[in-house]
Backbone as ProteinMPNN parsed JSONL, in Angstrom:
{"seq_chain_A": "XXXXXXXXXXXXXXXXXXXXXXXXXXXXXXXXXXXXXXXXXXXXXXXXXXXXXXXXXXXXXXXXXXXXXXXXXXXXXXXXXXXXXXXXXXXXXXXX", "coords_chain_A": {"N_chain_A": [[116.658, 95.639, 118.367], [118.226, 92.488, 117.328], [118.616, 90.666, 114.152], [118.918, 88.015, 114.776], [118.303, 87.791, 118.058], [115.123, 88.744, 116.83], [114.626, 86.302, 115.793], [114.711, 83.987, 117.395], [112.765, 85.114, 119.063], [110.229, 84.173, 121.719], [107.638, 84.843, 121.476], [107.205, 85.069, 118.595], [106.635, 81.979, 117.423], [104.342, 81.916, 119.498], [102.705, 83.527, 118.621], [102.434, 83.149, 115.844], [101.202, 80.953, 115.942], [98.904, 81.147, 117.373], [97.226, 83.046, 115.469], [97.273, 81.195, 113.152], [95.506, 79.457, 114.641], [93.708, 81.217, 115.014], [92.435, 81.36, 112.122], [92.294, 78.766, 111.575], [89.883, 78.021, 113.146], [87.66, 80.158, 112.124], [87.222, 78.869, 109.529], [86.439, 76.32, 110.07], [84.378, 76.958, 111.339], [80.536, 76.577, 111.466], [77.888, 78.14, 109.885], [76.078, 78.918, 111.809], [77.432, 80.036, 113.792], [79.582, 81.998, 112.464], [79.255, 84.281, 110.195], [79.081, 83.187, 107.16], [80.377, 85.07, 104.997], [82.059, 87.345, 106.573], [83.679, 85.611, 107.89], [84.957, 85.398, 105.222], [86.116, 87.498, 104.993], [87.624, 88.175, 107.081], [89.499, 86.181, 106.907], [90.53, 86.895, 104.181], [92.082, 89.497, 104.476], [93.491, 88.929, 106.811], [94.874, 87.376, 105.155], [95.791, 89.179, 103.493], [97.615, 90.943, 104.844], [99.633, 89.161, 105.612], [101.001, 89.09, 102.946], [101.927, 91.19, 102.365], [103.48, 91.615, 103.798], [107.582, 92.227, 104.102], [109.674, 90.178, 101.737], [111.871, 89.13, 103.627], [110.752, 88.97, 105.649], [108.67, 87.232, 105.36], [109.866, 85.21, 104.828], [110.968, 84.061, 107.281], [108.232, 83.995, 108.404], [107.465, 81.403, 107.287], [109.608, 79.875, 107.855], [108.841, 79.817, 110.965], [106.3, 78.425, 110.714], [106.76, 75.981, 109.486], [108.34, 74.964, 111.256], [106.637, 74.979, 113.847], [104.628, 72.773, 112.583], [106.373, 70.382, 112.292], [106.804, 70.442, 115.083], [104.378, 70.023, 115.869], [101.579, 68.077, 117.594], [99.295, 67.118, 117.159], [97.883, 65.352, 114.522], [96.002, 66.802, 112.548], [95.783, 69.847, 113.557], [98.569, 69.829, 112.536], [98.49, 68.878, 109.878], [97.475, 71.423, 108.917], [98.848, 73.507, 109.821], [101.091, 72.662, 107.81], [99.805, 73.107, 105.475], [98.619, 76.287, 105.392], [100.766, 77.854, 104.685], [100.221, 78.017, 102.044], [97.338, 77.669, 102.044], [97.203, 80.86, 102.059], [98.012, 82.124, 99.965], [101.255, 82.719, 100.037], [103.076, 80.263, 99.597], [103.7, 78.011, 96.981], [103.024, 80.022, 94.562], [105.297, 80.447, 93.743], [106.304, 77.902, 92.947], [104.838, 76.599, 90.999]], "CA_chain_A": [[116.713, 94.189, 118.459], [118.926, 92.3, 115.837], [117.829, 89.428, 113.53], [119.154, 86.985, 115.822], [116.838, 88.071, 118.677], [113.776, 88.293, 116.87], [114.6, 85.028, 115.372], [114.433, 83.434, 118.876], [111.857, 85.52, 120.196], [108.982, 82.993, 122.02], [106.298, 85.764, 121.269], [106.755, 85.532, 117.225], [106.265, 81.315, 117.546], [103.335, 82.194, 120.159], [101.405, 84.694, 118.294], [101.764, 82.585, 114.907], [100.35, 79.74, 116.606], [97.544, 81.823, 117.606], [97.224, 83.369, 113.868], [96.485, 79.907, 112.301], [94.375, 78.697, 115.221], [92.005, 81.658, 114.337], [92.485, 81.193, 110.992], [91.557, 77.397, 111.451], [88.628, 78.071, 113.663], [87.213, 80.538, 111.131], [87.19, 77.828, 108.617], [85.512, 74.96, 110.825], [82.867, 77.51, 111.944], [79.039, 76.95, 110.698], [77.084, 79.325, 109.325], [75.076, 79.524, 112.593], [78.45, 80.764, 114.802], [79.942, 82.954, 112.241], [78.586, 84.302, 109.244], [80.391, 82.832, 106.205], [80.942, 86.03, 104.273], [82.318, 87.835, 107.614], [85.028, 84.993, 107.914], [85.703, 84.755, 104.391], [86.246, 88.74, 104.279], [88.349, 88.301, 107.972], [90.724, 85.452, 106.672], [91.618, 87.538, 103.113], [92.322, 90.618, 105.106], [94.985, 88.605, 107.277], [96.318, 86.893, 104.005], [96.422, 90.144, 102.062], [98.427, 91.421, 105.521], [100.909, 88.715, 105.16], [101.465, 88.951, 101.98], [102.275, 92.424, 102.039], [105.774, 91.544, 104.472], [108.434, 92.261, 103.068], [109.983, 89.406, 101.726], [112.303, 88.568, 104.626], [109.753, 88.437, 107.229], [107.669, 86.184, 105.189], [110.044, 84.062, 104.862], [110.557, 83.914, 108.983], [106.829, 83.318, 108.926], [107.387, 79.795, 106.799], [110.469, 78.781, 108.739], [108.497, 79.133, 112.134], [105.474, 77.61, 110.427], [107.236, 74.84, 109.457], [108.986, 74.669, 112.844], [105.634, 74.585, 114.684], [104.123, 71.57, 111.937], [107.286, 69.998, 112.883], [106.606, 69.816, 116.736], [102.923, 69.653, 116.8], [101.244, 66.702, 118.222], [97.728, 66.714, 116.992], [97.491, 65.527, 112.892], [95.058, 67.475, 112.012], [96.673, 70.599, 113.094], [100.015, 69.985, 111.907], [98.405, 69.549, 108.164], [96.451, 73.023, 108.84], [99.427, 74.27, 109.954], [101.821, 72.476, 106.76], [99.1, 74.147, 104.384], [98.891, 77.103, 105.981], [101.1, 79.133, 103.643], [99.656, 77.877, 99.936], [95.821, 78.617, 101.36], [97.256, 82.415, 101.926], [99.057, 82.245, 98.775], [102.431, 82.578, 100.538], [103.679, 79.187, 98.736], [103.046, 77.15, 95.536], [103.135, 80.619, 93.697], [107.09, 80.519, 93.033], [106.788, 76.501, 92.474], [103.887, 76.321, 89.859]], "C_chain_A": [[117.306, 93.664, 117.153], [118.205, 91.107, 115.685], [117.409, 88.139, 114.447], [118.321, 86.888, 116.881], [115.632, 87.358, 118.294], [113.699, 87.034, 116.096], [114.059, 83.861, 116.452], [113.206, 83.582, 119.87], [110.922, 84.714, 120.135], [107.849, 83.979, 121.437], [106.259, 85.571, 119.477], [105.821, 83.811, 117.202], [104.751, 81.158, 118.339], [102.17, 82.801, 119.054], [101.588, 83.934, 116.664], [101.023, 81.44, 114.827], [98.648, 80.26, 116.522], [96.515, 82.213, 116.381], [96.405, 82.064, 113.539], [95.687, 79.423, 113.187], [93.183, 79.129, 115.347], [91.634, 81.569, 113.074], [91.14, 79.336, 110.619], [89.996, 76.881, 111.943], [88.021, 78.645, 112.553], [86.855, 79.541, 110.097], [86.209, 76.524, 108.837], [84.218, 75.885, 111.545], [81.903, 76.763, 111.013], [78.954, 78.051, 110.89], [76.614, 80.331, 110.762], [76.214, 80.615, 113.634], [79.256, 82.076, 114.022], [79.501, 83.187, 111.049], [79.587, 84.246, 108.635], [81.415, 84.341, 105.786], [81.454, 87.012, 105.57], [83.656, 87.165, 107.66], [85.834, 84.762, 106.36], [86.652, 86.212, 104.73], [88.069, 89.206, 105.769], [89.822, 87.522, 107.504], [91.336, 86.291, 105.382], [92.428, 88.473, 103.502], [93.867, 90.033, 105.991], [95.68, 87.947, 106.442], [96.944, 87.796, 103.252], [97.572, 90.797, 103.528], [99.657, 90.796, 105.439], [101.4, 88.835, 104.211], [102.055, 90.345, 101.691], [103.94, 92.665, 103.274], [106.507, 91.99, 103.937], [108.902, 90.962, 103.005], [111.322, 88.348, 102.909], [111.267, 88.084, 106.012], [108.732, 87.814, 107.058], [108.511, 85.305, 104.998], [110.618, 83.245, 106.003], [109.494, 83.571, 109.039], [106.54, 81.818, 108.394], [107.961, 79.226, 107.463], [109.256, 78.596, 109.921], [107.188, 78.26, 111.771], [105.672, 76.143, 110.302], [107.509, 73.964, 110.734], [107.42, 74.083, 113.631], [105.097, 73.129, 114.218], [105.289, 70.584, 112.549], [106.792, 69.726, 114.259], [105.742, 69.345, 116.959], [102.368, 68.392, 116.824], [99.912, 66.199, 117.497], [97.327, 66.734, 115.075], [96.879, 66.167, 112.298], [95.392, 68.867, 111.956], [97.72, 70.937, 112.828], [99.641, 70.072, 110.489], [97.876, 70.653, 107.763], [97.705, 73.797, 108.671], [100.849, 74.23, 108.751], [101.125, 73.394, 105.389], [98.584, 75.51, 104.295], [99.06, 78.057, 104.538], [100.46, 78.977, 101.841], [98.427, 78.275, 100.339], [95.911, 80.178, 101.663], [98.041, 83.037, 100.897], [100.572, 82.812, 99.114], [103.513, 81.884, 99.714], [103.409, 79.069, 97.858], [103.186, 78.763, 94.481], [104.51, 80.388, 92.829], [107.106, 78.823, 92.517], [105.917, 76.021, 91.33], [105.303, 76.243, 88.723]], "O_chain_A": [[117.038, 94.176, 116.066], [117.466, 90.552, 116.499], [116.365, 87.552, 114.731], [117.514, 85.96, 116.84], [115.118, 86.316, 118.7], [112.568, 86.714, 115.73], [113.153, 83.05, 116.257], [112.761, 82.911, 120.801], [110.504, 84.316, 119.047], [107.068, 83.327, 120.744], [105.204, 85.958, 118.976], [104.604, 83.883, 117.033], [103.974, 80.33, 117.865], [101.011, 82.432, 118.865], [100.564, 84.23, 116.049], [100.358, 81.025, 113.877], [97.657, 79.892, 115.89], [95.345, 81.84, 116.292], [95.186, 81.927, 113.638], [94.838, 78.734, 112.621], [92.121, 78.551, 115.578], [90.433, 81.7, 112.838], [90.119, 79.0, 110.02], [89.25, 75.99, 111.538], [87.697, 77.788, 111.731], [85.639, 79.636, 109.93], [85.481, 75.939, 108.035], [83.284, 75.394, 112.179], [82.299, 76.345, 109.925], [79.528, 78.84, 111.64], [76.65, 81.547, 110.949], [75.873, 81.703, 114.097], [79.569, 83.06, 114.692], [79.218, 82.111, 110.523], [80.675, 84.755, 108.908], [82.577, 84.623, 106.08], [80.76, 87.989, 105.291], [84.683, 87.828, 107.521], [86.915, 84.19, 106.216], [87.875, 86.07, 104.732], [89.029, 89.962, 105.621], [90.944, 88.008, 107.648], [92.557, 86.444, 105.392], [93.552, 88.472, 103.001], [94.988, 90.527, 105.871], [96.885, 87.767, 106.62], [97.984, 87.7, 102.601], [98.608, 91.209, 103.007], [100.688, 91.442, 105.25], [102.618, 88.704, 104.336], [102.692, 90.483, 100.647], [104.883, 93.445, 103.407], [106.079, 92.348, 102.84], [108.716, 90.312, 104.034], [111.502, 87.131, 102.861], [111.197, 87.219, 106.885], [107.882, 87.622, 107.928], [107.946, 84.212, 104.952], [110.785, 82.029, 105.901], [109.379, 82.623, 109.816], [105.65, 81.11, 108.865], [107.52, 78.18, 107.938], [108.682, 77.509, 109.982], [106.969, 77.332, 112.55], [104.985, 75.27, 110.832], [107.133, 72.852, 111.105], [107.217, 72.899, 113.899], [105.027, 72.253, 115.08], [104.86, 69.931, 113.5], [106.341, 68.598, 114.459], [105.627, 68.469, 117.815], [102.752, 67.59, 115.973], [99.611, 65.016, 117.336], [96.764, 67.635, 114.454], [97.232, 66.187, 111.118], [95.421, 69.418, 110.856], [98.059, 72.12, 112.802], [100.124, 70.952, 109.775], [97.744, 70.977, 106.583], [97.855, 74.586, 107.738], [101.576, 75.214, 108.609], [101.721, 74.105, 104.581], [98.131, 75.917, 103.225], [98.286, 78.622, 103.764], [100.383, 79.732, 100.873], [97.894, 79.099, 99.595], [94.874, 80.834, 101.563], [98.588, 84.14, 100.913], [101.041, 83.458, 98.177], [104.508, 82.429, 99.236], [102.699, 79.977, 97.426], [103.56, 78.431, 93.356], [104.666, 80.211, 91.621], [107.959, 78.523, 91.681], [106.295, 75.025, 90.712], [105.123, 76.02, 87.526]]}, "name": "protein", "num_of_chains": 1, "seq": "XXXXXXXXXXXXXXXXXXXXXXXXXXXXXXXXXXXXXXXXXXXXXXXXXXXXXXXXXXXXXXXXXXXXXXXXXXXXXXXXXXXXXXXXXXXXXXXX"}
């Protein structure tokens, strides 16, 4: 499959949707539904995974991030999904 492809492909937009909407749940849990230290230890684990991309395919994971904040309808998760990459340290490192 060439760049172009998986640039297009609906399944990468799909499944990063999905990504931040467990990400975001995790976060809005209480105590009583998930135990904190369980979600803190679940969300580092998928930031230390992104962060370990190589640098092209993290920076496919900002465009479609962006892209999605861009379309989405519901304020609340469009700024989840604009801040997204700085609370997985993704961003803001290179702009400090």
């Amino acid at each position: 499959m060439t760049d172009v492809h998986a640039v297009r492909d609906p399944l990468v937009p799909a499944l990063t949707g999905m990504l931040v909407d467990v990400v975001w749940w995790l976060e809005s849990c209480g105590d009583e539904e998930v135990d904190p230290d369980s979600a803190v230890k679940i969300m580092e684990s998928v930031g230390g995974e992104l962060l370990r991309l190589p640098s092209g395919l993290r920076e496919r994971l900002l465009h479609v991030l962006a892209d999605l904040a861009e379309a989405e309808q519901d304020p609340a998760r469009r700024d989840f999904l604009k801040g997204f990459p700085f609370a997985i340290g993704m961003a803001g490192a290179e702009e400090s």
